[in-house]
KOLPA-906074 format. One record per residue: x, y, z of N, C-alpha, C in turn. Coordinates in steps of 0.001 Angstrom, whole numbers, plus 500000, padded with zeros to 6 digits. Layout:
<sites>
X; Y; Z; X; Y; Z; X; Y; Z
...
</sites>
This chain:
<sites>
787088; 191960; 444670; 786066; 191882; 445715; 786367; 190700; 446635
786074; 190843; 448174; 786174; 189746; 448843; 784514; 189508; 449690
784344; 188435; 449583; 783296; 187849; 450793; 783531; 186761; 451887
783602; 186940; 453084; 784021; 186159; 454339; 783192; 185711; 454904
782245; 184715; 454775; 781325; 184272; 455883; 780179; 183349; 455496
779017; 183140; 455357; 778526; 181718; 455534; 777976; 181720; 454484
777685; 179915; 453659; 777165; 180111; 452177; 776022; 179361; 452132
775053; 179142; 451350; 774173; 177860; 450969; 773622; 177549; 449890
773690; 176613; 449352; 773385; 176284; 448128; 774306; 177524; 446740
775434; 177288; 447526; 776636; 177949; 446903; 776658; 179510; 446628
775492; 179859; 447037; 775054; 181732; 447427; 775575; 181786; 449012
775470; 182846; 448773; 775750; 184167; 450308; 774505; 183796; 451062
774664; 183489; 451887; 773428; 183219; 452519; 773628; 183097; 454262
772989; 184124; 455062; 773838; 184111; 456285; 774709; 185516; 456998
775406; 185091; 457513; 775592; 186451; 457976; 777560; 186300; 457575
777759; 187421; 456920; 779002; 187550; 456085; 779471; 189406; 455944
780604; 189496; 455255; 780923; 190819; 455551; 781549; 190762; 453875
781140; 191602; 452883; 781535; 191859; 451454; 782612; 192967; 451562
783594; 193196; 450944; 784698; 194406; 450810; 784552; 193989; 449291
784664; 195598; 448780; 785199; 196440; 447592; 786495; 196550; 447304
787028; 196679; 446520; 788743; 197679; 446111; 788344; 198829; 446809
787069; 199149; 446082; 787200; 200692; 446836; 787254; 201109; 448218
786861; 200299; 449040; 786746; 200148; 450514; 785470; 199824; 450617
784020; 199941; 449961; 783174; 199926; 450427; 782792; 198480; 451293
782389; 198538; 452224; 781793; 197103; 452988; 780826; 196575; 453837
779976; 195656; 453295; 779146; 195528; 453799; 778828; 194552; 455031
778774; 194526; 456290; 778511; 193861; 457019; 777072; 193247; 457890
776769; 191722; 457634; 775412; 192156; 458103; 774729; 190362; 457257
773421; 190375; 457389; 772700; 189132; 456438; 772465; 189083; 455333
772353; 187906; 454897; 772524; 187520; 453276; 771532; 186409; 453139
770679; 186383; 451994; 769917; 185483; 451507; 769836; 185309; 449942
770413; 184120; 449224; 770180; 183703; 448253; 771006; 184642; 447547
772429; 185346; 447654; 773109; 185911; 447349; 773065; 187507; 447365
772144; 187695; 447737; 771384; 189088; 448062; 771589; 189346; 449340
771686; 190771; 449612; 771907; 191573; 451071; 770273; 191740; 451589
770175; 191139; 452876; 768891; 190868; 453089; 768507; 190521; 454550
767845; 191721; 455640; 768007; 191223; 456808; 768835; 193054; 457703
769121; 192558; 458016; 770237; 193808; 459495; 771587; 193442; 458792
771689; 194856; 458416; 773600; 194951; 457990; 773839; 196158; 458498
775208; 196460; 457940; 775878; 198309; 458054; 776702; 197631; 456821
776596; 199254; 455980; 777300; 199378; 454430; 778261; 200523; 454955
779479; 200741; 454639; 780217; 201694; 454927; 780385; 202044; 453637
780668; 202998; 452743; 781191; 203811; 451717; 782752; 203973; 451778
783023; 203816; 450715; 784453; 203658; 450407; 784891; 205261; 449712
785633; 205309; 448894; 786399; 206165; 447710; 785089; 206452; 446614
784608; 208042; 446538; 784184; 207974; 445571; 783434; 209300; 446369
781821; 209073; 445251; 780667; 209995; 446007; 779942; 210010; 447004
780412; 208957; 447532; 779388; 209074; 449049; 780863; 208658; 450192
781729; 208263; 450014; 783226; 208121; 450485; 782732; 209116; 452095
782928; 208170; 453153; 782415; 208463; 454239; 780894; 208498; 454647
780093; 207846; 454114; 778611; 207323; 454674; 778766; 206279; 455429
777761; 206060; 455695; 777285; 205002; 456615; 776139; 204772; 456369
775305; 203234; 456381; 774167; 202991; 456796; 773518; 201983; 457710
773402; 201791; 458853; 772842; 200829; 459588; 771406; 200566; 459458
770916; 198677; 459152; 769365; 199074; 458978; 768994; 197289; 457787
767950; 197631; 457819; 767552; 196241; 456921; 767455; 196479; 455471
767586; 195567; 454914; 768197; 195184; 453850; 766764; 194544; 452672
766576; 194664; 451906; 765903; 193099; 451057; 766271; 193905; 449425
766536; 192249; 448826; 767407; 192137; 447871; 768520; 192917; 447136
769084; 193043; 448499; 770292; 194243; 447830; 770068; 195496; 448180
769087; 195556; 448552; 768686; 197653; 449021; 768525; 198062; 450251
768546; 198679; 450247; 768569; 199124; 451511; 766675; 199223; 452142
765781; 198794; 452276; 764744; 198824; 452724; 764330; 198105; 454225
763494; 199266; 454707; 762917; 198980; 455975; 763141; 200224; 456576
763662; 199449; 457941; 763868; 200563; 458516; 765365; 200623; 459049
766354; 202173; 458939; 767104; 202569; 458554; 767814; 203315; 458940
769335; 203826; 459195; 769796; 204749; 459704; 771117; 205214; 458560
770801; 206638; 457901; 772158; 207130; 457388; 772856; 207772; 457270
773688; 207531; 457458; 774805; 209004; 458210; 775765; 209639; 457425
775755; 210814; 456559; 776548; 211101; 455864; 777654; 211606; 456371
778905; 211825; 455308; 779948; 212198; 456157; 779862; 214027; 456281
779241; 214743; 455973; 779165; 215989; 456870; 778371; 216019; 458034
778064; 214665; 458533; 776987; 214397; 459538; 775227; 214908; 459666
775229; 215014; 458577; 773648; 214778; 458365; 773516; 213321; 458556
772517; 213088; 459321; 771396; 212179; 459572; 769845; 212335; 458940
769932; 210859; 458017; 768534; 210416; 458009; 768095; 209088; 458721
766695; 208948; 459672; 766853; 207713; 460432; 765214; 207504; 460048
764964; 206439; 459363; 763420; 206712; 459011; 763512; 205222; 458334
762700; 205236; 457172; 761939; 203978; 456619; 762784; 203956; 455164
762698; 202939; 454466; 763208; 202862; 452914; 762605; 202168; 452750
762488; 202282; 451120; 761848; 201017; 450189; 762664; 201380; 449175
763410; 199778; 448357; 764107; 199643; 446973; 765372; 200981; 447117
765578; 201235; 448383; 767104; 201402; 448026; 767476; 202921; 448247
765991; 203848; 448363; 765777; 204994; 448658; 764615; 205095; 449840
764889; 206852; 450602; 764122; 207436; 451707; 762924; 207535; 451125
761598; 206136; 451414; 760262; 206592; 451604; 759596; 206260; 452806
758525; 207018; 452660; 757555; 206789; 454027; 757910; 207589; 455150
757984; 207051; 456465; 758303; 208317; 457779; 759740; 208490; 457610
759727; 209615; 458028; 761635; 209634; 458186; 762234; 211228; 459100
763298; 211285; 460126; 763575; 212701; 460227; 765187; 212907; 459756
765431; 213634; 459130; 766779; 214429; 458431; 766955; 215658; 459428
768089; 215165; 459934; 768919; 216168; 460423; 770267; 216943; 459618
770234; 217936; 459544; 771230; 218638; 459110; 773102; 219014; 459499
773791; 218357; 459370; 775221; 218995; 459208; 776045; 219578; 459304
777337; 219584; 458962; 778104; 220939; 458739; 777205; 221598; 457252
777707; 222847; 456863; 777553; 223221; 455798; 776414; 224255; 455900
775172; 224809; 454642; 774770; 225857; 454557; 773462; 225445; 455406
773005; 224008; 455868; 771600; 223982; 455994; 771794; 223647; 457787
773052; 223295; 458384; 773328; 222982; 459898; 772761; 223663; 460790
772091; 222180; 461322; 770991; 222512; 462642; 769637; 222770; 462099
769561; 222823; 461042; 768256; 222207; 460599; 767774; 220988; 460397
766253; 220816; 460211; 765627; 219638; 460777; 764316; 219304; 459821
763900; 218265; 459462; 762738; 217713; 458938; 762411; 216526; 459468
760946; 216232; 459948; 760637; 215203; 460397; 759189; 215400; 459703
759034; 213837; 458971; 757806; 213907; 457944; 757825; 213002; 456896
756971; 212825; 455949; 756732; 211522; 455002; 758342; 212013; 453587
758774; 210980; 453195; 759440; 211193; 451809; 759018; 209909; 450751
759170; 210436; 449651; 759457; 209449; 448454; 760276; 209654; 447312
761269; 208694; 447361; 762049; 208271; 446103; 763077; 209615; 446740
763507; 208999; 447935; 764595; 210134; 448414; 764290; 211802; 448621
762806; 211680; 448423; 762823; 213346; 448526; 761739; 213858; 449434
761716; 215138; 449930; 760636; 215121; 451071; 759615; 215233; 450352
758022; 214855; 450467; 757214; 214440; 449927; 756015; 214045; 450991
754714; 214781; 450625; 753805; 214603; 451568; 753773; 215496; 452887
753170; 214735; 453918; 753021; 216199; 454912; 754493; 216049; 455807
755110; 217192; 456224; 756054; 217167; 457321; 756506; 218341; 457595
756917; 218613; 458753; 757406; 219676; 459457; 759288; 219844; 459493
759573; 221304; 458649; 761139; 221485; 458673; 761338; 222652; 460047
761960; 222690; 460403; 762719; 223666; 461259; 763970; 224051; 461479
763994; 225362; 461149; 765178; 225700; 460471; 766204; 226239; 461830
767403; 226365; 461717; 768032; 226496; 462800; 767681; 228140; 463498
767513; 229054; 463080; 766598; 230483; 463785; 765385; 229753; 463998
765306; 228800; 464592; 763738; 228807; 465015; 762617; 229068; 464227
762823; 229253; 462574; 761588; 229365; 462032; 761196; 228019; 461453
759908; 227522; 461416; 759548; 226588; 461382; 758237; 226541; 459971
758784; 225418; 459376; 757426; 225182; 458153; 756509; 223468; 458354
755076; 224092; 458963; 754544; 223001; 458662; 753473; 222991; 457944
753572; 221656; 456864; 752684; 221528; 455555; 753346; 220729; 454963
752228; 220758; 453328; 752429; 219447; 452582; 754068; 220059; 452041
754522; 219322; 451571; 755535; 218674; 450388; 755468; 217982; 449218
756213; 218207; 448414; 756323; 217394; 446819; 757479; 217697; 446019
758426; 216458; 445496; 759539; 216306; 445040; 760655; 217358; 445872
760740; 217566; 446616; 761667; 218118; 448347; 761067; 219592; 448321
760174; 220106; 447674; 759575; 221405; 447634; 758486; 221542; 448914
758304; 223165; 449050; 757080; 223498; 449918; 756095; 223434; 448924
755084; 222639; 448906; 753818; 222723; 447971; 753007; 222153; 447921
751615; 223391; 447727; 750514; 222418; 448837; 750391; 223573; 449898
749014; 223427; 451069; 748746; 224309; 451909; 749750; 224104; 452966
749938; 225055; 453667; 750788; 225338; 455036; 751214; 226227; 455563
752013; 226204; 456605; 752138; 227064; 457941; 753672; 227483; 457674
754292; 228608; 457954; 755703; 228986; 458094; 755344; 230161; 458880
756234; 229609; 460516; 756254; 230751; 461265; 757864; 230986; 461402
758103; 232337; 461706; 759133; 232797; 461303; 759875; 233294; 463078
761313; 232651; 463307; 762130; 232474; 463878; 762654; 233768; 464610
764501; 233742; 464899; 765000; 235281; 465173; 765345; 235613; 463779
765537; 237222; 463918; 765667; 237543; 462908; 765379; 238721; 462543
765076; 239399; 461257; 764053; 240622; 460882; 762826; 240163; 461063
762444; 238890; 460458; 760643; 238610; 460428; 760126; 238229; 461931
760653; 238017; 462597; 760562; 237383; 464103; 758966; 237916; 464734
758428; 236662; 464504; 757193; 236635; 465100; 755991; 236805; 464051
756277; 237288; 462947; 755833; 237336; 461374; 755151; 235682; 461344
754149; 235425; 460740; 753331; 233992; 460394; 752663; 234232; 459213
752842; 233188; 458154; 752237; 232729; 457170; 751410; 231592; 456993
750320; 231801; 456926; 748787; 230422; 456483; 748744; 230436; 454866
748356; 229244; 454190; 748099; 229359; 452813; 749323; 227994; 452294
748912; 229082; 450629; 748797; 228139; 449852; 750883; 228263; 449363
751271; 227094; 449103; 753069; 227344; 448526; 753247; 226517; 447544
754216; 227149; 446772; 754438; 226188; 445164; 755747; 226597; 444922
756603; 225447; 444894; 758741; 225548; 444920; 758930; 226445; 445642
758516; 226169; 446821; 759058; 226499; 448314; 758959; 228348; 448328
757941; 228940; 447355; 757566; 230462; 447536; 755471; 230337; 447994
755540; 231249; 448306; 754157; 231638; 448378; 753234; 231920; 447259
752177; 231176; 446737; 752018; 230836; 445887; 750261; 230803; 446229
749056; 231236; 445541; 747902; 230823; 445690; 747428; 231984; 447007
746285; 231033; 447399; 745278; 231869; 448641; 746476; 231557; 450037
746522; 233117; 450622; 747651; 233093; 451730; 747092; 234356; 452318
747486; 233900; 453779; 747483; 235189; 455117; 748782; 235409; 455450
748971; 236257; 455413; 750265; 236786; 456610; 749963; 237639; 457332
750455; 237356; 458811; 750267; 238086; 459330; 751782; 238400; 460647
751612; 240101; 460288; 752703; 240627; 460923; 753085; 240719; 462008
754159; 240617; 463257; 754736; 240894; 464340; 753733; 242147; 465063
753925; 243331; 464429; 753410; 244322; 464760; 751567; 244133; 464664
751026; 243314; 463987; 749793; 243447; 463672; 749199; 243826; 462743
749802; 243983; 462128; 749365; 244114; 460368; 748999; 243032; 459622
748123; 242809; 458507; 747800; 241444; 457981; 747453; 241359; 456534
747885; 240802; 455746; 747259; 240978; 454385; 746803; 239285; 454200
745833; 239574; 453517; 744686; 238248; 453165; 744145; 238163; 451985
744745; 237325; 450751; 744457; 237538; 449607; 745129; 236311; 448765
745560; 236895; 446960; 746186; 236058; 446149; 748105; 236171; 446239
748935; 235142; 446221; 750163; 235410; 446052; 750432; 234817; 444895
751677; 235382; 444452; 752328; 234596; 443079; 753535; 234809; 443001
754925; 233421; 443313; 756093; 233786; 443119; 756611; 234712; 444239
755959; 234273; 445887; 756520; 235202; 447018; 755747; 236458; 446995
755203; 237069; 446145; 754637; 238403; 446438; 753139; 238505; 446685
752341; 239133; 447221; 751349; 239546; 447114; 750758; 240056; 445367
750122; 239065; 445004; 749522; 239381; 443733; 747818; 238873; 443485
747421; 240060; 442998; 745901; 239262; 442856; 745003; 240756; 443570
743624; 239681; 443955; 743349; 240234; 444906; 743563; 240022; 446015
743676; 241197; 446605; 743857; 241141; 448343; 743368; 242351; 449018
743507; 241638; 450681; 743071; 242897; 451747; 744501; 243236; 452521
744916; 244350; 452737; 745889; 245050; 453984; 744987; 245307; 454583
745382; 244998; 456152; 745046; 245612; 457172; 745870; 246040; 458264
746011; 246935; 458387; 747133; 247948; 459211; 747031; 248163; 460743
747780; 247548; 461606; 747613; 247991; 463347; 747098; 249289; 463462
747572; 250483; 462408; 746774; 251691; 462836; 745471; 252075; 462989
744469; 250948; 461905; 743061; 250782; 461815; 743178; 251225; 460108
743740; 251770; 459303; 743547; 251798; 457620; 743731; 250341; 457063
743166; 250475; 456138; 742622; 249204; 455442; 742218; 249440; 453846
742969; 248460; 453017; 743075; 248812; 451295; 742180; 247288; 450602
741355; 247354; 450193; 741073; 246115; 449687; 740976; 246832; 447984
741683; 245546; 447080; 741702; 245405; 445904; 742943; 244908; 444927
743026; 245083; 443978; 744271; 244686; 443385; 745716; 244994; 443398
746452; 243905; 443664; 747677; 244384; 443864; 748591; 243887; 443091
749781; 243943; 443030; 750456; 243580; 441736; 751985; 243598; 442273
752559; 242279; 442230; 754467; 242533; 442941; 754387; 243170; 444310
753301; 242813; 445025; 753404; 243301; 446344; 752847; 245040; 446922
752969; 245666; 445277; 751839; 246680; 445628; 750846; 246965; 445215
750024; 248099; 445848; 748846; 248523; 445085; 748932; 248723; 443840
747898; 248099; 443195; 747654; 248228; 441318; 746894; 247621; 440787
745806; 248771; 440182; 744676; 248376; 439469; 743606; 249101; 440323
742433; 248495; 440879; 741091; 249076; 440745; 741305; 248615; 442678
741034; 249743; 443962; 741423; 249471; 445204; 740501; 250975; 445976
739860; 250083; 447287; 739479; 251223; 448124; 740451; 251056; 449079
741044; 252382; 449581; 741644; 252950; 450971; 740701; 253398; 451847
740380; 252529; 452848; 739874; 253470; 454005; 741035; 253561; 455466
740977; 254823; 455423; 741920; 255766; 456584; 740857; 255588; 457810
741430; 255239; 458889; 740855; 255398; 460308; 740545; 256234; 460709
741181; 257484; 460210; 740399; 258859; 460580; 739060; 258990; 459469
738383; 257981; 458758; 737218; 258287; 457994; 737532; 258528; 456382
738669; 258960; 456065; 738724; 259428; 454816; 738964; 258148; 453914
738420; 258527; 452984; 738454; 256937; 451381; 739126; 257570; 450253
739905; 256464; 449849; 740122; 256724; 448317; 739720; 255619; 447924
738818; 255997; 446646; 738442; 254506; 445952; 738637; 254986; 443997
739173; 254191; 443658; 739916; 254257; 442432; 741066; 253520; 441973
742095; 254082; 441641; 743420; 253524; 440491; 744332; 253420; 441007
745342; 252508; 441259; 746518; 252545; 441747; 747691; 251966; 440731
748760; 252742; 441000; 750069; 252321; 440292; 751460; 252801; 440660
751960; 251686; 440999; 752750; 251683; 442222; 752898; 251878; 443568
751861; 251846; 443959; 751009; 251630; 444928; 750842; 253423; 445689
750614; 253754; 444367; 750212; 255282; 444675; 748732; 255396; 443847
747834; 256369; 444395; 746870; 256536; 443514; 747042; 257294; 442208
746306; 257108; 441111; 746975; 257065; 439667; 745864; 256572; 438783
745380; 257420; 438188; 744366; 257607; 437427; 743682; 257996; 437881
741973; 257456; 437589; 740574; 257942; 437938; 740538; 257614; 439117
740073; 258614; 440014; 739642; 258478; 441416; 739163; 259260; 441890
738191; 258892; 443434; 737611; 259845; 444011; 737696; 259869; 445578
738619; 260785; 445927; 738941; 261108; 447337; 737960; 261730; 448120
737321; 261402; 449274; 736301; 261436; 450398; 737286; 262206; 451833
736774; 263432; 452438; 737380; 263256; 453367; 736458; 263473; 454339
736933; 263066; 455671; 736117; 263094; 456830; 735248; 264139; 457343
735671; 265179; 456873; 735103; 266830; 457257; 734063; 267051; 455944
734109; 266264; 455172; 732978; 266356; 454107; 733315; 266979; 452457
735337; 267143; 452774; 735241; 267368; 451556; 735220; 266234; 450441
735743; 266485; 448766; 735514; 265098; 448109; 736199; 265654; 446675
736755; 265124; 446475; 737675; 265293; 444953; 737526; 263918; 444077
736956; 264275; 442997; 736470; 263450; 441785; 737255; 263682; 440947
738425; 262989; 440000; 739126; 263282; 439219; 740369; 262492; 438753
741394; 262874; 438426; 742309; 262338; 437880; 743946; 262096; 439133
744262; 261448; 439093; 745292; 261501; 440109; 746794; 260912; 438903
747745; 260916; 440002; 749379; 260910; 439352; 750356; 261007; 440593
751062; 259716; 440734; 751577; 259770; 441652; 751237; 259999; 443240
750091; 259683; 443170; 749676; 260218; 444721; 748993; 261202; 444951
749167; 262193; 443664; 748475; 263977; 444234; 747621; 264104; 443520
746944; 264847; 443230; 745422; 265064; 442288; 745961; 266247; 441616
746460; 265169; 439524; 746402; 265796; 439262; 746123; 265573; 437399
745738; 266629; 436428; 744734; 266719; 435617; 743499; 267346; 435526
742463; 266403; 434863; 741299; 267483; 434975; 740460; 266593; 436300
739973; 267465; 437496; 739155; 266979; 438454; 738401; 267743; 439191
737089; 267617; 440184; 736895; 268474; 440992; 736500; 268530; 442130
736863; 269095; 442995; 736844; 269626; 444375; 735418; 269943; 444520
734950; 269215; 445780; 733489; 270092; 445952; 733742; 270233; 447619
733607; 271566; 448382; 733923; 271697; 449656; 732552; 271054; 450908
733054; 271096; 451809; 731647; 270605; 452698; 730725; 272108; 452734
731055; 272798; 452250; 730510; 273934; 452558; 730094; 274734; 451004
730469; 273265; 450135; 729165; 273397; 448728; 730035; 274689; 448039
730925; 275295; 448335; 732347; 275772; 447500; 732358; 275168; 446646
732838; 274850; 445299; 733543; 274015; 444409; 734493; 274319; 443100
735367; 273484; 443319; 736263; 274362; 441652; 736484; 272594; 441291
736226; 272890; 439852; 736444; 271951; 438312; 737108; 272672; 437605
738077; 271991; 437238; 739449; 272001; 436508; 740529; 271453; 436495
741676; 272336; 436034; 742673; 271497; 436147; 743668; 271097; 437508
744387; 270596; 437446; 745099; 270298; 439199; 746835; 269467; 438573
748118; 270471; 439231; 749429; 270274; 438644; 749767; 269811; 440315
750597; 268474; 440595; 751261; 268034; 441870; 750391; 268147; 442904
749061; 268180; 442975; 748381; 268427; 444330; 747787; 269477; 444160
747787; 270747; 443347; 747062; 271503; 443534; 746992; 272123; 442190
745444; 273515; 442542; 744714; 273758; 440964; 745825; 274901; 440197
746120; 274470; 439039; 746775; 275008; 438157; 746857; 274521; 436718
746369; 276107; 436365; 745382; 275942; 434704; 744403; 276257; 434412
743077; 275921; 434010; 742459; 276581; 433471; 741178; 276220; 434829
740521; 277076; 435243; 739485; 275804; 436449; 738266; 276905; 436454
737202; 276646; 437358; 736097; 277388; 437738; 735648; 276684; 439227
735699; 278078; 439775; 735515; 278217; 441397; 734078; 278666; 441303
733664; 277804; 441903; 732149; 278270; 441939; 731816; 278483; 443601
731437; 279692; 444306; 731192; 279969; 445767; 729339; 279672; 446162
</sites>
């Protein structure tokens, strides 16, 4: 190791420049043998081999306020305490998988943390809390170019998925408003469709499942069972002209034991194979 520059009381004290074997070197103030004050640390041979940091110093760390420049050219230019990114700070992104992306917002102990806004290089943008460099906590992600383009998310996020009470709402105008878990729609929730249909009830991995009313814009309801986001089990189909089927469903079609009653007080109870009656039934005129 070498040190070049001013001493006192037989410490570093002053403004001096430290070299490594490895190359690393520090240039900048010194107090009581400690790095302390306005320096630049260059990185030598090793794991950070091509950094940079310009910025203040106390006892050896890097704290205050700060500039660091890695060698794929990410930039962080913000605040430190004891040697790591806390408090305000914005990170710019690099060569590599995350380039031209952006965070400006609170960190601690090097990680994003608290409230701040990322923006990703398509223009989609997340603002909300943070914790240990995760999305988590309530917030905003509006969505960039792309497939989702123009797509917006409100709510709740946990390790950077959708997580808790959340809205989305679609490009086209579509909106679901409910529970998520792990990115999907889970829980309860509402769809609501630009066409005017609308499903409120349980959903499960993003589809219908469990206990859910359909109302169709042309008037007609299904309220009953869903699985796989087909109707499936007990249910009872309403239609606009006054007919109404009480019964068993499978896959979508009405089928098992159920019955048909017409607006015109017709009715057959029985059985029903893919959508229609086949088996044993009674047509009553």
């Amino acid at each position: 190791d070498k040190y070049v520059g001013e001493f006192k009381d037989g410490k570093k004290h002053g403004q001096g420049t430290y070299i490594k074997p490895e190359g690393r070197k520090y240039v900048g103030e010194w107090k009581d043998g400690l790095k302390k004050g306005l320096g630049t640390l260059t990185y030598g041979k090793g794991k950070w081999e091509g950094d940079k940091y310009v910025g203040e110093f106390k006892d050896g760390k890097k704290h205050g306020q700060g500039t660091y420049t890695f060698s794929d050219e990410k930039k962080y230019v913000g605040e430190w305490k004891n040697g790591k990114q806390n408090g305000q700070g914005t990170l710019t992104y690099g060569k590599g998988k995350w380039e031209g992306d952006k965070y400006v917002g609170e960190f601690k102990d090097g990680k994003k943390h608290g409230q701040g806004t990322y923006t990703f290089s398509d223009e989609k943008k997340y603002v909300g809390e943070w914790k240990n460099g995760k999305q988590n906590g309530q917030g905003t992600l509006t969505f960039g170019k792309g497939k989702w383009e123009g797509d917006k998310y409100v709510g709740e996020f946990k390790s950077n998925k959708y997580h808790g009470q959340g809205m989305y709402t679609y490009s086209n105008g579509d909106k679901y408003v409910g529970e998520y878990k792990d990115d999907k729609e889970h829980g309860q929730g509402t769809f609501t469709w630009s066409n005017g249909n609308k499903y409120v009830g349980e959903i499960k991995n993003g589809g219908k499942n469990g206990q859910g009313i359909y109302t169709y814009s042309n008037g007609d309801k299904y309220v009953g069972e869903y699985k796989d986001d087909k109707e499936h089990g007990q249910g009872t189909f309403t239609w606009s002209n006054g007919d109404k089927y009480v019964g068993e469903f499978k896959d979508g079609k009405k089928h098992g034991q159920g019955t048909y009653t017409f607006s015109d007080e017709k009715k057959y109870l029985g059985e029903w194979k893919n959508g229609k009656q086949n088996g044993q039934g009674t047509l009553t005129f």
